[in-house]
N, CA, C and O atoms as CSV, one atom per row, in Angstrom:
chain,resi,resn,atom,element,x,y,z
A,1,UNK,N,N,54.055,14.749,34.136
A,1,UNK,CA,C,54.461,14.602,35.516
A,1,UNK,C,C,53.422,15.277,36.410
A,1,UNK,O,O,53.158,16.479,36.381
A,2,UNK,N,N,52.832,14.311,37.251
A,2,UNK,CA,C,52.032,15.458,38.506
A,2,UNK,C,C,52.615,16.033,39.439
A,2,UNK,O,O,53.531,15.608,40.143
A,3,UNK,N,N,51.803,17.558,39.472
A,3,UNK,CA,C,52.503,18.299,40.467
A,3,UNK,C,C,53.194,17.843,41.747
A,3,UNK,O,O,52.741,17.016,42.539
A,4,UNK,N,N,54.118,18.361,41.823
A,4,UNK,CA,C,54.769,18.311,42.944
A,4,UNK,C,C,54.098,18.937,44.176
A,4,UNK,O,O,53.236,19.732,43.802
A,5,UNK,N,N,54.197,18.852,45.637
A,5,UNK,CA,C,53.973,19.524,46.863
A,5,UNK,C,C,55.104,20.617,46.645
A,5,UNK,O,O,56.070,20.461,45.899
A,6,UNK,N,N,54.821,21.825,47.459
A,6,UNK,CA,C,55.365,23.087,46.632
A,6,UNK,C,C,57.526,22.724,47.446
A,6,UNK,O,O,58.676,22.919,47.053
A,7,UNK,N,N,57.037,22.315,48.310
A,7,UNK,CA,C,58.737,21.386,49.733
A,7,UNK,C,C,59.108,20.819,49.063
A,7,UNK,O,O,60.262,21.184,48.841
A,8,UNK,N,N,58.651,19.469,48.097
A,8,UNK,CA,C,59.323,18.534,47.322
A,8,UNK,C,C,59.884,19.337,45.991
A,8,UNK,O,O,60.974,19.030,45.510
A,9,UNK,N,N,58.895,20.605,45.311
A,9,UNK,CA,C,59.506,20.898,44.259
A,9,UNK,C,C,60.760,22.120,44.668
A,9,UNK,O,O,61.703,22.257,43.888
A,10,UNK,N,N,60.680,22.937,45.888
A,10,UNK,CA,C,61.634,23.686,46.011
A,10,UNK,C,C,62.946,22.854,46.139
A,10,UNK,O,O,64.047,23.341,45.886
A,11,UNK,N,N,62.768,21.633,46.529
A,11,UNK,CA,C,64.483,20.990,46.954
A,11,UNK,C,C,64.420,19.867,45.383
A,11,UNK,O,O,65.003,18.786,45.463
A,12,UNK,N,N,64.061,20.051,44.727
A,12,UNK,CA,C,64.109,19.266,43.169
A,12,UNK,C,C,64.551,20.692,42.373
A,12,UNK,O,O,65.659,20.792,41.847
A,13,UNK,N,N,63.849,21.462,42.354
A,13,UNK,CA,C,65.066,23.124,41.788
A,13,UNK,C,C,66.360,22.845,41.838
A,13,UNK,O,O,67.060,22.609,40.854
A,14,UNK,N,N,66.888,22.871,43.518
A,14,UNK,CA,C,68.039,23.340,44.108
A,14,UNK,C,C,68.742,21.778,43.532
A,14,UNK,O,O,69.952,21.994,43.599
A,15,UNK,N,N,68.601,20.724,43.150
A,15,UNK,CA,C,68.978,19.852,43.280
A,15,UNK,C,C,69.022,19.384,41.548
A,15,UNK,O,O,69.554,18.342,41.166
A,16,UNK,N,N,68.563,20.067,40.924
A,16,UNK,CA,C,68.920,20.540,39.381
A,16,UNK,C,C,69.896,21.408,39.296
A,16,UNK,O,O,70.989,21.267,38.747
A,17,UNK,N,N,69.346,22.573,40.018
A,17,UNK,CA,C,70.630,23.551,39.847
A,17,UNK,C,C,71.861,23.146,40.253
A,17,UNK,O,O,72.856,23.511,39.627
A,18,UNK,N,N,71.970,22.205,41.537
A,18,UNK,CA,C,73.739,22.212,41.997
A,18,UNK,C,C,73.622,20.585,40.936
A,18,UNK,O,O,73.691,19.611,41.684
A,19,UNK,N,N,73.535,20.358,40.082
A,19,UNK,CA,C,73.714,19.220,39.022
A,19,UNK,C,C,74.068,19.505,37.248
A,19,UNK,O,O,74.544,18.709,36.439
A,20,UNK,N,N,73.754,20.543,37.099
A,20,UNK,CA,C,73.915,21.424,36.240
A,20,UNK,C,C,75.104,22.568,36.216
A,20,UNK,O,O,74.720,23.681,36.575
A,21,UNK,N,N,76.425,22.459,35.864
A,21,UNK,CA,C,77.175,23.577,36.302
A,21,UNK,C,C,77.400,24.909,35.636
A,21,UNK,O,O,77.742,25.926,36.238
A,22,UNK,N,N,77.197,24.823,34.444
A,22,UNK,CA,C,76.980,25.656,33.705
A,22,UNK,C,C,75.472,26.781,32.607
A,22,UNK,O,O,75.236,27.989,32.610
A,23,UNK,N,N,74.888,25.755,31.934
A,23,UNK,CA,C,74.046,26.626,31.132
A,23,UNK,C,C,73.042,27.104,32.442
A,23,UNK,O,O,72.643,28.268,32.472
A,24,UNK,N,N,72.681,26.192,33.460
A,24,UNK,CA,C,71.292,26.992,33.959
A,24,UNK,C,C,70.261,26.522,33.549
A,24,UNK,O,O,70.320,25.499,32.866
A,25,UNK,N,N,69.212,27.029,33.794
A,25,UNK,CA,C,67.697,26.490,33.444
A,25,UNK,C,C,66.925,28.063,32.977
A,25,UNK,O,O,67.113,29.239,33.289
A,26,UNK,N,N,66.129,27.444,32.211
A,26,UNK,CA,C,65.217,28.450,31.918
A,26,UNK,C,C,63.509,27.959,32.743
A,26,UNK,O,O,63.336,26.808,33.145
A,27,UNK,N,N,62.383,29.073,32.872
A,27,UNK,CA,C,61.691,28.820,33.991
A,27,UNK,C,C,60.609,28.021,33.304
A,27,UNK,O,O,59.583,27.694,33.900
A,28,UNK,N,N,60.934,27.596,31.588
A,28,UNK,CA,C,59.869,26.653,30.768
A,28,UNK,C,C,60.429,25.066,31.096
A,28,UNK,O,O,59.767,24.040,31.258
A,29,UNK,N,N,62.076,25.297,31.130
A,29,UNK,CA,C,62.754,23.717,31.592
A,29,UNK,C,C,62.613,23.027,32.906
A,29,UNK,O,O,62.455,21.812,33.022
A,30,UNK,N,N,62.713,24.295,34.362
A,30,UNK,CA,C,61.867,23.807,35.411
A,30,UNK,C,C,60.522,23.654,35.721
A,30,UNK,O,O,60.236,23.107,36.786
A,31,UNK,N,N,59.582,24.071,34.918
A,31,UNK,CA,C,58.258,23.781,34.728
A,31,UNK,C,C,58.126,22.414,34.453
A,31,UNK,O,O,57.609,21.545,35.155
A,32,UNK,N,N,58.720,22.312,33.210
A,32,UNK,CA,C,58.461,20.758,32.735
A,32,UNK,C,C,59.544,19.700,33.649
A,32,UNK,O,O,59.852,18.625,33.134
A,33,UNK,N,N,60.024,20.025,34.847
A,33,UNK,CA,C,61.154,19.071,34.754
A,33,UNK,C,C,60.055,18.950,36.627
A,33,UNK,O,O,60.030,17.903,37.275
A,34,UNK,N,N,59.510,19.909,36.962
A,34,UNK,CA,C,58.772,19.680,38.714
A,34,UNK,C,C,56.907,19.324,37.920
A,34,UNK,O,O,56.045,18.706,38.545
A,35,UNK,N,N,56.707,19.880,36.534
A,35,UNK,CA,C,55.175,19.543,36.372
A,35,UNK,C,C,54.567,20.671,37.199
A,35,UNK,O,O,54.397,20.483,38.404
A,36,UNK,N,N,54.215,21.873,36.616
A,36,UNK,CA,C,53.591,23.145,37.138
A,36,UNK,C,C,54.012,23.938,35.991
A,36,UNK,O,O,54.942,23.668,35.230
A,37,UNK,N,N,53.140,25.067,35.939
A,37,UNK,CA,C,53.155,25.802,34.777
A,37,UNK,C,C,54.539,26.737,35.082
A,37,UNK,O,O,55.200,26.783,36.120
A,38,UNK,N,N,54.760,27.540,33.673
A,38,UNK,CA,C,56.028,28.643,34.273
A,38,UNK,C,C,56.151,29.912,35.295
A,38,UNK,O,O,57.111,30.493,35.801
A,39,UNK,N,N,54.394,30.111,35.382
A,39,UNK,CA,C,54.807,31.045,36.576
A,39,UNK,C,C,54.708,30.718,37.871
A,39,UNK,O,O,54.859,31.629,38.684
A,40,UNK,N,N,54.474,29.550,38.285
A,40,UNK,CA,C,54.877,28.979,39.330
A,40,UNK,C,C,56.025,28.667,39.310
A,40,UNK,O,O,56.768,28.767,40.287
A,41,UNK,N,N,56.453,28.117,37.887
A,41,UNK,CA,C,57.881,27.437,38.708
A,41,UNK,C,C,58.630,29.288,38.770
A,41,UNK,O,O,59.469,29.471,39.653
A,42,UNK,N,N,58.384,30.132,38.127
A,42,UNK,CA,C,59.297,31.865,38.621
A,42,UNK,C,C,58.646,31.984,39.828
A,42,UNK,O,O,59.167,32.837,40.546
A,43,UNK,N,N,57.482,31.311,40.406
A,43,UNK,CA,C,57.289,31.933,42.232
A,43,UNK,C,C,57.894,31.038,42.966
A,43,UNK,O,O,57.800,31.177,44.185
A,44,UNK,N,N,58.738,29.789,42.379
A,44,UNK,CA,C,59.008,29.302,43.112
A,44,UNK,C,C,60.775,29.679,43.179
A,44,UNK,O,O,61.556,29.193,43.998
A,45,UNK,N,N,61.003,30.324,42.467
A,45,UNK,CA,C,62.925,30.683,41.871
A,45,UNK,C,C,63.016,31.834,42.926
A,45,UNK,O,O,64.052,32.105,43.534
A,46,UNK,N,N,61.655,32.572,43.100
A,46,UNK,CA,C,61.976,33.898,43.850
A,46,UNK,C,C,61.778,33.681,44.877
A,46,UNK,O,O,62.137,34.693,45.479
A,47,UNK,N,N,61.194,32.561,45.979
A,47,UNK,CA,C,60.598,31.760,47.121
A,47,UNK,C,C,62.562,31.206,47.191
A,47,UNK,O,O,63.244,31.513,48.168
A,48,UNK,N,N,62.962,30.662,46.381
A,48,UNK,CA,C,64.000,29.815,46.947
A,48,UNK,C,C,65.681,31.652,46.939
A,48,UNK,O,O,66.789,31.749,47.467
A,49,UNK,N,N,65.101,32.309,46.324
A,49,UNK,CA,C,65.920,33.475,45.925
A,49,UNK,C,C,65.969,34.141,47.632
A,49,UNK,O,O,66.773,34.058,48.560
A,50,UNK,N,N,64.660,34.806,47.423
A,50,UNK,CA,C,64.264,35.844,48.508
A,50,UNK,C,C,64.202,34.895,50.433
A,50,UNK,O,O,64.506,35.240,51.575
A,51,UNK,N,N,63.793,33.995,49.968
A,51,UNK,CA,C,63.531,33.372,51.522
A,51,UNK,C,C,64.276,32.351,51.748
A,51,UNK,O,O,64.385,32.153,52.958
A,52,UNK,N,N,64.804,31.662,51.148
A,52,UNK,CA,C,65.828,30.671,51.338
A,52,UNK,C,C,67.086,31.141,51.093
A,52,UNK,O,O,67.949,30.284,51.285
A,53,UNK,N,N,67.473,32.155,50.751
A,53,UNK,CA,C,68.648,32.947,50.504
A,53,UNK,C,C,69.536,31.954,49.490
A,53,UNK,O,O,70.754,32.046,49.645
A,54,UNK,N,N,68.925,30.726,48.154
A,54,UNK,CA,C,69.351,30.169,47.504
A,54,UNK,C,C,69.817,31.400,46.074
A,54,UNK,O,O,69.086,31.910,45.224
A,55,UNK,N,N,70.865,31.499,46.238
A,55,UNK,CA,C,72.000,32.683,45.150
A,55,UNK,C,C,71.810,31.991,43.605
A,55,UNK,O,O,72.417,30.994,43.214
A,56,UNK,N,N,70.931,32.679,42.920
A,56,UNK,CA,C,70.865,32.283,41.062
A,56,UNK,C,C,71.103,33.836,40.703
A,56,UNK,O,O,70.804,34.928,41.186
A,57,UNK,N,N,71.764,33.362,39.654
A,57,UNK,CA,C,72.176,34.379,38.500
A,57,UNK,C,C,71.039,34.412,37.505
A,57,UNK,O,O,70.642,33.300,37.156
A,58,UNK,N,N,70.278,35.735,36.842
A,58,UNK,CA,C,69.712,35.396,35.486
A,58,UNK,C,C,70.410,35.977,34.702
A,58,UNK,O,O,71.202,36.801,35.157
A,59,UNK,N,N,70.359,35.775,33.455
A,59,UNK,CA,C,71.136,35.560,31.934
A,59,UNK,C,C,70.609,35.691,31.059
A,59,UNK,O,O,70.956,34.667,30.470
A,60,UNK,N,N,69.740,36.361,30.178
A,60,UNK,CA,C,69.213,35.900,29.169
A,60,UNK,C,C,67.908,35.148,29.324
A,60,UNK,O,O,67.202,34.863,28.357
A,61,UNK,N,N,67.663,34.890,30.363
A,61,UNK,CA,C,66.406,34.271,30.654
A,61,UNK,C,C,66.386,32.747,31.246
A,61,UNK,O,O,65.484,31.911,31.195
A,62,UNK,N,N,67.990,32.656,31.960
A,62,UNK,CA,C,68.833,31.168,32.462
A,62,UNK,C,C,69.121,32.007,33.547
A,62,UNK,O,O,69.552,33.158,33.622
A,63,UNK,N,N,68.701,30.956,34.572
A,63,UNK,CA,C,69.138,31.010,35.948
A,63,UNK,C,C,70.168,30.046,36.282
A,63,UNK,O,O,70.011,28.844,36.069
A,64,UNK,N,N,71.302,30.572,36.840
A,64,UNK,CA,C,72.009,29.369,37.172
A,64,UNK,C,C,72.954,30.109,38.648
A,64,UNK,O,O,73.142,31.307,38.861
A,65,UNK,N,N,73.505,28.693,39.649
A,65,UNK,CA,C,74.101,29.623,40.469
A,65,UNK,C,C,75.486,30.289,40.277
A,65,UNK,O,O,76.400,29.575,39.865
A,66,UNK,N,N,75.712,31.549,40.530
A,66,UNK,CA,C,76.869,32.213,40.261
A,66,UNK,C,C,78.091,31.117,40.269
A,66,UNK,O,O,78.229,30.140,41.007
A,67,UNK,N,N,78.882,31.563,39.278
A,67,UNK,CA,C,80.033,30.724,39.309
A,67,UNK,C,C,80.979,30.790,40.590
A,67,UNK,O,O,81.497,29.709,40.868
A,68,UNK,N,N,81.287,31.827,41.396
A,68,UNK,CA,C,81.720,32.517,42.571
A,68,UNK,C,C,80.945,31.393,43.562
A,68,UNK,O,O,81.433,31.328,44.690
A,69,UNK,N,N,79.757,30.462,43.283
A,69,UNK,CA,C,79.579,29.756,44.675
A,69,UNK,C,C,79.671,28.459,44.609
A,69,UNK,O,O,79.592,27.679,45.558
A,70,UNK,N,N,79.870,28.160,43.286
A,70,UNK,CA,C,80.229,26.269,42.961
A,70,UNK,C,C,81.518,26.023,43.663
A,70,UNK,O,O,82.422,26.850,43.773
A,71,UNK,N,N,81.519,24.775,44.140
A,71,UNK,CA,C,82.710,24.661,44.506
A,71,UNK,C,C,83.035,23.815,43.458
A,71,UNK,O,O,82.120,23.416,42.737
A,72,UNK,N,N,84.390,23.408,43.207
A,72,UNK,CA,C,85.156,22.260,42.354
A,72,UNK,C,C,85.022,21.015,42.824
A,72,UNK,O,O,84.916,20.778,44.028
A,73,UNK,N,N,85.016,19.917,41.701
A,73,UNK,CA,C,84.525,17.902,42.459
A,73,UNK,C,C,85.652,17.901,42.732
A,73,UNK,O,O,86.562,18.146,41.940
A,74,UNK,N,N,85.848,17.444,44.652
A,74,UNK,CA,C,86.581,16.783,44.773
A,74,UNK,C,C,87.402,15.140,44.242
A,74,UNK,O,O,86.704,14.148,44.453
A,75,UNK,N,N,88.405,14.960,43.778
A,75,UNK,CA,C,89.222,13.790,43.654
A,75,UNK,C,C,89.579,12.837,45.189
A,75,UNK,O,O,90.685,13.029,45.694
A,76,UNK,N,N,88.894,12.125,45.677
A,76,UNK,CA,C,88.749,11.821,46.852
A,76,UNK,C,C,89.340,10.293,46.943
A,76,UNK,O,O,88.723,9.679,46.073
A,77,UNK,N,N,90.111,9.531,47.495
A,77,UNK,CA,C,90.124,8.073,47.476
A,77,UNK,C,C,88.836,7.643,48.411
A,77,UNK,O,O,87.985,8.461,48.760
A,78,UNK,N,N,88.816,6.636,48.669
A,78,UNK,CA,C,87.347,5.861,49.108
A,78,UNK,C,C,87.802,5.807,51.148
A,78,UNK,O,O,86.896,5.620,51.960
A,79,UNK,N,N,89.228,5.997,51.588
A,79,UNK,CA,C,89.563,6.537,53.047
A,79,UNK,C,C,89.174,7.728,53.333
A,79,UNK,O,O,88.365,7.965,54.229
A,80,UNK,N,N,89.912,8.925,52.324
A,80,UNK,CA,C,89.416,10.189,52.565
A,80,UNK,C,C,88.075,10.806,52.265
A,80,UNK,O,O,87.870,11.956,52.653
A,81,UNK,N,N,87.196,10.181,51.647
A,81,UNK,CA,C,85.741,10.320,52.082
A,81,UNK,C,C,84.808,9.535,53.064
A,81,UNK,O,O,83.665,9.865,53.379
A,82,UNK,N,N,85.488,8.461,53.480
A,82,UNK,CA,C,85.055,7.997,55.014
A,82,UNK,C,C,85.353,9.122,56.300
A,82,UNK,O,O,84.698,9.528,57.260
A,83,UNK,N,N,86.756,9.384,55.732
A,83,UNK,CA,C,87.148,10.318,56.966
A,83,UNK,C,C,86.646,11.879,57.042
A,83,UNK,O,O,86.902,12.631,57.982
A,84,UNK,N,N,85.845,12.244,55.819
A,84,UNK,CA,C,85.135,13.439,55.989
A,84,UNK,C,C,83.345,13.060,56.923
A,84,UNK,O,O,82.824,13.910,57.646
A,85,UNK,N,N,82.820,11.916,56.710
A,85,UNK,CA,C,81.612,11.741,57.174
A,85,UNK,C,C,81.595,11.689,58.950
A,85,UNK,O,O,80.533,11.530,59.553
């Protein structure tokens, strides 16, 4: 995969992470998943941590976001998600 622009790969992170609800990522699985080595993709975890105020948990060497900020999938009929937009 070729690198990403550093904008396209910070919102491809966040957009793994809220897709993923549980295990998390490790910073060798977002490397290979934006195409940049692993210590970019850790300058980019602490870029979305520290300045974007995006909330990850580490674990063992898995980042994932605290369980305290997922929300639950809504069960929605196809009215009551018209009527939220």
């Amino acid at each position: 995969m070729d690198p990403m622009r550093r904008s396209v790969r910070l919102n491809r992170i966040k957009e793994l992470f809220k897709g993923r609800q549980k295990a998390g990522f490790t910073t060798a699985e977002i490397a290979r998943a934006t195409g940049v080595s692993r210590r970019t993709a850790q300058r980019d975890l602490e870029v979305l941590q520290h300045e974007d105020g995006f909330l990850l948990d580490e674990h063992h060497g898995r980042y994932a976001i605290p369980q305290d900020e997922r929300l639950s999938p809504l069960d929605l009929t196809l009215q009551e998600a018209r009527a939220m937009l």
